[in-house]
C-alpha positions as CSV (number, residue, x, y, z in Angstrom):
1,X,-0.6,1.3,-24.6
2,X,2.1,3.8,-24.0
3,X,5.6,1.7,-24.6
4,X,7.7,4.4,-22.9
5,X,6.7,3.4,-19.2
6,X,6.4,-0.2,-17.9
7,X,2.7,0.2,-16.1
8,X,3.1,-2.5,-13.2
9,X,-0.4,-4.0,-11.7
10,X,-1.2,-1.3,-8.9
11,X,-1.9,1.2,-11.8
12,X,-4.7,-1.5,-12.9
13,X,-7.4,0.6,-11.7
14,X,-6.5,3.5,-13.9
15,X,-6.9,4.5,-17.0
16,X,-3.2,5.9,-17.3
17,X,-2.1,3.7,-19.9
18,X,-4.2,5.0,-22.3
19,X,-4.9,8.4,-21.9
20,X,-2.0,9.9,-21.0
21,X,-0.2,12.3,-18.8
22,X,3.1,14.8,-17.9
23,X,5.4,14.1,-15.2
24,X,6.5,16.7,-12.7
25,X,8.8,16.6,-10.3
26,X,7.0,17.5,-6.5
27,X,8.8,18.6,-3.0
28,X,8.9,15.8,-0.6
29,X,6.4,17.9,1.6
30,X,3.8,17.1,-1.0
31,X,4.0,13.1,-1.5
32,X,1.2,11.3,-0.4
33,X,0.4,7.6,-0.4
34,X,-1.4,6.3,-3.3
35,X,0.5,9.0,-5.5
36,X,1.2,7.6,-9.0
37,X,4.6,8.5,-9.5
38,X,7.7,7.5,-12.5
39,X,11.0,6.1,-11.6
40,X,14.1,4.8,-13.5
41,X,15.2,2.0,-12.9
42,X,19.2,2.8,-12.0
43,X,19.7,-1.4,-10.4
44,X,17.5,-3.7,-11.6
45,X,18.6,-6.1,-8.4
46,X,19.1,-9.9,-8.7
47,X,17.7,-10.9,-12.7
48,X,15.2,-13.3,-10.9
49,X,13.0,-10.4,-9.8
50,X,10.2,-9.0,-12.1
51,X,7.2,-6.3,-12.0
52,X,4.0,-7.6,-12.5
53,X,1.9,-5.5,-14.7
54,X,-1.9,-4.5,-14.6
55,X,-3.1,-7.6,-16.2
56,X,-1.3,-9.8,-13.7
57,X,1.5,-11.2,-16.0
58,X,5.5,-10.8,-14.8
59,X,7.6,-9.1,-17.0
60,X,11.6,-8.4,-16.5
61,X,13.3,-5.6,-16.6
62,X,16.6,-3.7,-17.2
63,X,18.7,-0.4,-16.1
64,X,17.1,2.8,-17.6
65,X,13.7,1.6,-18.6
66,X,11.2,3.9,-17.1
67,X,8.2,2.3,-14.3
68,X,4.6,3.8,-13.3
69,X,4.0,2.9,-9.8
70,X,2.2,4.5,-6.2
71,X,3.8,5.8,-3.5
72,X,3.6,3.2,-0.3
73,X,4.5,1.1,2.7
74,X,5.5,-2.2,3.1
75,X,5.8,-3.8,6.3
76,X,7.2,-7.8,5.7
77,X,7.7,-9.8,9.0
78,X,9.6,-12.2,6.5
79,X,11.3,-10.3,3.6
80,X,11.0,-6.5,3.2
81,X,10.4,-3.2,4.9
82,X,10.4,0.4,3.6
83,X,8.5,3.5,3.1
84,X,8.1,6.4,0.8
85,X,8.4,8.5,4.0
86,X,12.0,8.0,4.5
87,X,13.4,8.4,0.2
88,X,16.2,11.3,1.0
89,X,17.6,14.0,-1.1
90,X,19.0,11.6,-3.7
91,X,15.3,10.8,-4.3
92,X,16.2,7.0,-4.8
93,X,13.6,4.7,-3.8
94,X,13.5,1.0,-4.2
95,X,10.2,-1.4,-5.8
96,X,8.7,-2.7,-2.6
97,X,6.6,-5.5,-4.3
98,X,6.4,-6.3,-7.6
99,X,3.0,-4.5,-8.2
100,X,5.0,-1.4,-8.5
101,X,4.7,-0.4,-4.3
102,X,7.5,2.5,-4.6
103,X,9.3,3.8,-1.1
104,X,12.9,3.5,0.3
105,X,13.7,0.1,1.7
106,X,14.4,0.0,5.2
107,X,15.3,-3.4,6.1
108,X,15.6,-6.8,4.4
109,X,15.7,-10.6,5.0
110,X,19.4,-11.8,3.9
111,X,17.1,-14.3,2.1
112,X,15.7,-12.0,-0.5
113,X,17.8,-10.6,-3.4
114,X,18.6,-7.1,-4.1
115,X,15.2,-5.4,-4.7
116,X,15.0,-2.8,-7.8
117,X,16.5,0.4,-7.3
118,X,15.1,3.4,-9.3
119,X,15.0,7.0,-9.5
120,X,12.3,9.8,-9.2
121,X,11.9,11.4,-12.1
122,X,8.5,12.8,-11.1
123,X,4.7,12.6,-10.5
124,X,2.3,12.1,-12.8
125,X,0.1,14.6,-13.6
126,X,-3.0,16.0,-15.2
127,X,-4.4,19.9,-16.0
128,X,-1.9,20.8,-13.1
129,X,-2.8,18.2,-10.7
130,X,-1.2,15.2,-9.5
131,X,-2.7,12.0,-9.9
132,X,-3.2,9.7,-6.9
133,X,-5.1,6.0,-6.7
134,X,-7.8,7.4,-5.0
135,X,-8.6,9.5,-8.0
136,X,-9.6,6.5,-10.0
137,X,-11.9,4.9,-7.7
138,X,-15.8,5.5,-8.2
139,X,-17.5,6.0,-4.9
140,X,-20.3,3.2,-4.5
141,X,-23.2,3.7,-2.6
142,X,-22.6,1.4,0.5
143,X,-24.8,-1.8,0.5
144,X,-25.2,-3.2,3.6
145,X,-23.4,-6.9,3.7
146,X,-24.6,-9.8,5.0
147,X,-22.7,-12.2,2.7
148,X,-21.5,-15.5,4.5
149,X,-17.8,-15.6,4.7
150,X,-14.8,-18.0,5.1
151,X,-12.3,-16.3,6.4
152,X,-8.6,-16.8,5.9
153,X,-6.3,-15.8,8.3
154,X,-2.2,-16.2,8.7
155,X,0.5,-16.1,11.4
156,X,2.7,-14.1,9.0
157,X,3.2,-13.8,4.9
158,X,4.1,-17.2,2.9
159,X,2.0,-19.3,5.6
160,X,-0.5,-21.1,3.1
161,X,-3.7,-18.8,3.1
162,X,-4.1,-17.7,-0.4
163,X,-3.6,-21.7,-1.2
164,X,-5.5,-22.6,1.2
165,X,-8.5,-19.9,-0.2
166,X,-8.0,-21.4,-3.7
167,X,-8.8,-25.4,-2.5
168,X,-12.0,-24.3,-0.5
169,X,-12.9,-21.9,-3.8
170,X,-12.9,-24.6,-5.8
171,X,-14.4,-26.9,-3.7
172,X,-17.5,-24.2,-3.9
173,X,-17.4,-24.2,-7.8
174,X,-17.4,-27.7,-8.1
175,X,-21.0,-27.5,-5.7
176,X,-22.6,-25.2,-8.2
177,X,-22.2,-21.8,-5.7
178,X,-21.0,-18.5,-6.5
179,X,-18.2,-17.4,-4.8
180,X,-16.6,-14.0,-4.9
181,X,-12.9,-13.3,-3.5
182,X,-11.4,-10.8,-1.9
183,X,-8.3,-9.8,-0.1
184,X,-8.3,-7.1,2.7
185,X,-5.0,-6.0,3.9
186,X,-1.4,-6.5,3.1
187,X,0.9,-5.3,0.2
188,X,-0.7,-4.7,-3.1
189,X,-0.1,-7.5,-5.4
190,X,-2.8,-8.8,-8.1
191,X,-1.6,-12.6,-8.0
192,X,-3.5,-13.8,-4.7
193,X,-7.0,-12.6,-5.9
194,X,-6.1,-13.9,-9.7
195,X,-5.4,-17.3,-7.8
196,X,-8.8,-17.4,-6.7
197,X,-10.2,-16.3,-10.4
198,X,-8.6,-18.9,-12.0
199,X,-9.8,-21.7,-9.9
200,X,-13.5,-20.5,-10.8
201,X,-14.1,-17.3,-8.8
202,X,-17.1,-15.4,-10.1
203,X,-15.4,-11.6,-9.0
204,X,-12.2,-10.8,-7.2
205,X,-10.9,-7.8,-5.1
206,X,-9.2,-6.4,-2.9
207,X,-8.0,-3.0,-1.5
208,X,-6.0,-1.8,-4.6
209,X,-9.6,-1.7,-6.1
210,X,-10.4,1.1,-3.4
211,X,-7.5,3.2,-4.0
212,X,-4.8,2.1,-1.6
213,X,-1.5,0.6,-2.4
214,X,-0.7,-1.4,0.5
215,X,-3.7,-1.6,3.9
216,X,-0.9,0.3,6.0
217,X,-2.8,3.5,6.0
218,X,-4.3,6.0,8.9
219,X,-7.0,3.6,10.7
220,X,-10.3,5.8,9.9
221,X,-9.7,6.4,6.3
222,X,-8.8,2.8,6.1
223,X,-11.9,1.8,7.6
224,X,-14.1,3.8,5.2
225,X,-12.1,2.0,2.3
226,X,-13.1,-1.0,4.0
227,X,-16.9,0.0,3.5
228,X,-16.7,1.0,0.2
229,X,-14.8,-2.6,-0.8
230,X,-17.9,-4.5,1.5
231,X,-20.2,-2.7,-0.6
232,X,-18.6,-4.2,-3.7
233,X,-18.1,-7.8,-2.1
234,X,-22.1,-7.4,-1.3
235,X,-23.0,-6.3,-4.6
236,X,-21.6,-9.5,-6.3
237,X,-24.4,-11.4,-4.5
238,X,-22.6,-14.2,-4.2
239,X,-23.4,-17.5,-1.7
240,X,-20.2,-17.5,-0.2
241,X,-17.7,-14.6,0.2
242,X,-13.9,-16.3,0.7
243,X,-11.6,-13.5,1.8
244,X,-8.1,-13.2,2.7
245,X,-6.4,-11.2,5.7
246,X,-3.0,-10.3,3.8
247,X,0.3,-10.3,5.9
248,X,-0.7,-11.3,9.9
249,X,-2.9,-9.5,12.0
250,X,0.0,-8.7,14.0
251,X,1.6,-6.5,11.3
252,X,0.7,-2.7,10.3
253,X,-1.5,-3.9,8.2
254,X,-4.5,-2.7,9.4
255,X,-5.6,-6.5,9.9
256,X,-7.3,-6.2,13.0
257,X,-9.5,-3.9,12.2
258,X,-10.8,-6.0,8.9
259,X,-11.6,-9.0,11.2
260,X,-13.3,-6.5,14.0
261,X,-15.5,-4.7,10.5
262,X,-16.1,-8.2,9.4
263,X,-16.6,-10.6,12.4
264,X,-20.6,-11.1,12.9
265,X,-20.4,-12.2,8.6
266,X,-17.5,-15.2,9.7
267,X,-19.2,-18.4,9.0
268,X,-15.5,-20.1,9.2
269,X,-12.1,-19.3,10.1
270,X,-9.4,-20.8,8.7
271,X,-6.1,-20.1,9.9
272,X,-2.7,-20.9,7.9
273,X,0.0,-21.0,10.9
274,X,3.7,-21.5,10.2
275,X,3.9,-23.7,13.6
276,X,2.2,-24.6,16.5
277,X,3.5,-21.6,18.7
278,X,2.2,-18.8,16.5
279,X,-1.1,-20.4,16.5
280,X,-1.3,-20.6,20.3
281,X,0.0,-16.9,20.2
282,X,-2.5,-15.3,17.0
283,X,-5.7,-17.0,18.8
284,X,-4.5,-15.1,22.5
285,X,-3.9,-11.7,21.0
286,X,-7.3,-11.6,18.9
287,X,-9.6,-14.2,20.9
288,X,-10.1,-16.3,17.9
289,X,-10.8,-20.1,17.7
290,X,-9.9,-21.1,14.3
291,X,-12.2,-23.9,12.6
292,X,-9.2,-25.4,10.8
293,X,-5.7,-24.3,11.0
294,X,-3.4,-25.4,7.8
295,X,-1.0,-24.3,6.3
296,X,3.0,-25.1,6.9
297,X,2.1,-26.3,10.5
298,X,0.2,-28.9,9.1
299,X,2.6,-30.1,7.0
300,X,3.6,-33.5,9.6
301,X,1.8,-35.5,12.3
302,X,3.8,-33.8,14.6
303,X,2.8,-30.5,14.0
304,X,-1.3,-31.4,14.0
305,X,-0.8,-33.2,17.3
306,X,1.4,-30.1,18.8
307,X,-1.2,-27.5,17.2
308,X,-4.3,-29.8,19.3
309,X,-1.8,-30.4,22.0
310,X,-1.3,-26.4,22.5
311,X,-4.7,-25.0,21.0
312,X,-7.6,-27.4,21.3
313,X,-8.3,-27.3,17.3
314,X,-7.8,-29.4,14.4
315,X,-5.2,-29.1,12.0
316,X,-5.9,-30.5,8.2
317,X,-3.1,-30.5,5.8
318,X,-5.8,-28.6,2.8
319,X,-3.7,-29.6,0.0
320,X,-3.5,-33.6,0.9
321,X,-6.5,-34.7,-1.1
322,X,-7.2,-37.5,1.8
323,X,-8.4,-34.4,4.0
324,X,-11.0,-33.2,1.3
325,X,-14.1,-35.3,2.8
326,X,-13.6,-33.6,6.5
327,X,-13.3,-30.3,4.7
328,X,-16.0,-30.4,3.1
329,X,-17.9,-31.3,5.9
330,X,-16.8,-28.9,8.4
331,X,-17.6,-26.3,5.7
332,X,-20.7,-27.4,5.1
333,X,-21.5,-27.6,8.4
334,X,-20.5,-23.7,9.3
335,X,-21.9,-22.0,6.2
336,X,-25.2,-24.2,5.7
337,X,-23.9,-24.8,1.8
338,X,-24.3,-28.7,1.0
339,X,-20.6,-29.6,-0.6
């Protein structure tokens, strides 16, 4: 591997590493999403924050090393905003996520430290041509998918779901099923899906493996990425699919058109809620009835009465083992798979 760049994780699906390439600076007019680009790093922020690289490891950093990252938007209810759409003349940018999601931040929670600052030294290139995500991502055949689903859906980032996914992965491991995992929208990062791998997951995904760096991307070419990563779900020929809706429906995320593309599949909903109120509110706007809701408004009695008080549902607390039995039942129940 090249040791002049640090390659962070959205670059995973590349081959960039190891083959090579020049660096050109580009006008403004002809940035895209998904473009790879390099930056250096001129603030490297609070020294608690770190860039996760390709095989899903965090690695820190310092002022004037050089980063490999994609062009993107991010779009966090809870910490960040920003978008390569708005970088200025000075062409500084900021890291987004971790993953290496480079655009100009717009807007931060006073909770989060200072994210990465870093300047564009140009994109990265090949026989003349820039080099965008897309470019690495081998067109499947679409398979048509009828793979039985849990589906895991939040009120906003940080609410419980990729936990939440892990506990019912493992619960399907442990009952001799194969299970693939995937993620469909929200801000490219490789740690959720890797959760899911290391509790026993047969494959993981999720949309960085179809060329986009975050799911905030024009609706119809987001919807044919969204075939292309069903067909790849589908291929696994797994028993159960358990996939993640990134971020909250509510977001840019394009989340509402992943539950719409994958509703007739659902077998089980599973909602992580950070109270009662956002519950009642996420099963209004998208007329879903959650089979469980979890997550931080499950964390007390008071929250599982309010959340049956306001929305008729149950409300387990996934990660007390004393719920485990009823899991496993309603599980059972909704996908036909004996636990």
């Amino acid at each position: 591997m090249d040791q002049k760049y640090i390659y962070t994780s959205l670059t995973r699906i590349s081959d960039l590493s190891e083959t090579g390439f020049r660096t050109r600076k580009l006008p403004r007019m002809k940035w895209e999403t998904g473009d790879y680009v390099v930056c250096k790093i001129v603030d490297a922020g609070s020294n608690t924050l770190n860039l996760e690289l390709p095989n899903g490891r965090m690695r820190g950093v310092i002022g004037g090393e050089f980063i490999v990252g994609a062009l993107g938007e991010r779009f966090a209810t809870l910490e960040a905003t920003g978008t390569w759409r708005e970088v200025g003349n000075d062409l500084r940018m900021h890291v987004l996520t971790g993953a290496g999601l480079m655009g100009k931040l717009t807007s931060k929670s006073a909770f989060i430290p200072n994210m990465i600052e870093v300047q564009y030294q140009g994109h990265v290139q090949r026989q003349g041509k820039k080099l965008n995500m897309q470019d690495f991502v081998e067109p499947m055949e679409e398979i048509p998918f009828n793979t039985p689903v849990v589906l895991f859906v939040g009120t906003s980032m940080s609410a419980g779901k990729t936990t939440s996914a892990r506990i019912v992965t493992h619960l399907f491991k442990l009952a001799g099923y194969s299970v693939v995992g995937a993620k469909l929208t929200g801000a490219g990062r490789f740690k959720d899906i890797l959760a899911l791998k290391d509790v026993g997951a047969d494959a993981v995904m999720d949309f960085v493996d179809v060329g986009l760096p975050s799911s905030i991307f024009p609706e119809e070419k987001y919807r044919t990425a969204l075939v292309q990563l069903f067909s790849r779900i589908q291929f696994q020929k797994s028993d159960v699919a358990v996939i993640e809706i990134g971020a909250s429906p509510l977001e840019p995320y394009n989340g509402d058109i992943a539950i719409d593309m994958l509703r007739e599949y659902v077998k089980c909903t599973i909602l992580a809620a950070s109270d009662p109120y956002a519950v009642y509110g996420l099963m209004k706007a998208f007329e879903v009835v959650p089979d469980i809701v979890t997550g931080i408004a499950s964390n007390t009695f008071a929250g599982i009465q309010m959340v049956h008080r306001l929305c008729g549902v149950r409300a387990l607390n996934l990660i007390d083992w004393n719920t485990t039995e009823e899991l496993k039942q309603i599980l059972a129940t909704k996908t036909g798979l004996l636990l």
